[in-house]
N, C-alpha and C positions, 0 to 999 in steps of 0.2 A: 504494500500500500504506500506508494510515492507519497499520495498527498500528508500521513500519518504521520510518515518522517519526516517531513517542514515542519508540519506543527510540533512534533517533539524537538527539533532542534529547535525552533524558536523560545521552547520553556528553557531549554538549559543555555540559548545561546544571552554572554552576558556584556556583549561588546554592545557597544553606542552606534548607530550606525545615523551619519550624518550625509544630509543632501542641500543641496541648491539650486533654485527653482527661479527663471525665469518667468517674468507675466508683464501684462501692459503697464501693470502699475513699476516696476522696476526689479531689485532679487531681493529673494527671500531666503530663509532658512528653516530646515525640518528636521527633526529628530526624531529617530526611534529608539529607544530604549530597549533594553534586552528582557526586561518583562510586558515588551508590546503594547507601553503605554507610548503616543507621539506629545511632540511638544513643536509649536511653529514660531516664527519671528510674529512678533505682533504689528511690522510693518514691511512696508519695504524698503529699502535702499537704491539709491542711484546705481552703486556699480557693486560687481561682485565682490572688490576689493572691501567695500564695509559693510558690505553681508558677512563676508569672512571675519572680518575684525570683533564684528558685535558679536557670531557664535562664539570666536576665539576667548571671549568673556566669560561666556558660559559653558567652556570646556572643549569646546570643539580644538582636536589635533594633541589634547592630552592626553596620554594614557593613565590609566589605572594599572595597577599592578595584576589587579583582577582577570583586566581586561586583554595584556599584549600576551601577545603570542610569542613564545619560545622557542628556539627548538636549535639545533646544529647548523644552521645554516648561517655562513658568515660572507659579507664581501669580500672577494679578494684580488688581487692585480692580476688584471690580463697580461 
């Protein structure tokens, strides 16, 4: 059951997942939460650069510890 397993990752998934939304009125921002509550800018902005600015107030592009992912995988010189 495909569809089963969305919904069950989305219970355990606990990362923030953030977007940016173009409209007449100018950009906005969106948040979903990892227990699938959203949260929006309550206006818009002129440009995507103070869309980004105001999330980055409210978290947007920090991680939580909770949150980043781990693992062996490192950059390294080509």
């Amino acid at each position: 059951m495909p569809q089963q397993d969305a919904v069950e990752r989305r219970r355990t998934e606990r990362r923030k997942e953030w977007n940016f939304l173009i409209t007449d009125q100018g950009w906005a921002w969106a948040l979903r939460k990892g227990d699938g509550t959203e949260e929006r800018s309550s206006h818009t902005y002129p440009t995507l650069k103070a869309a980004a600015d105001d999330a980055m107030v409210r978290g947007f592009a920090e991680w939580r510890r909770e949150e980043r992912r781990t693992g062996e995988r490192r950059d390294t010189e080509h």
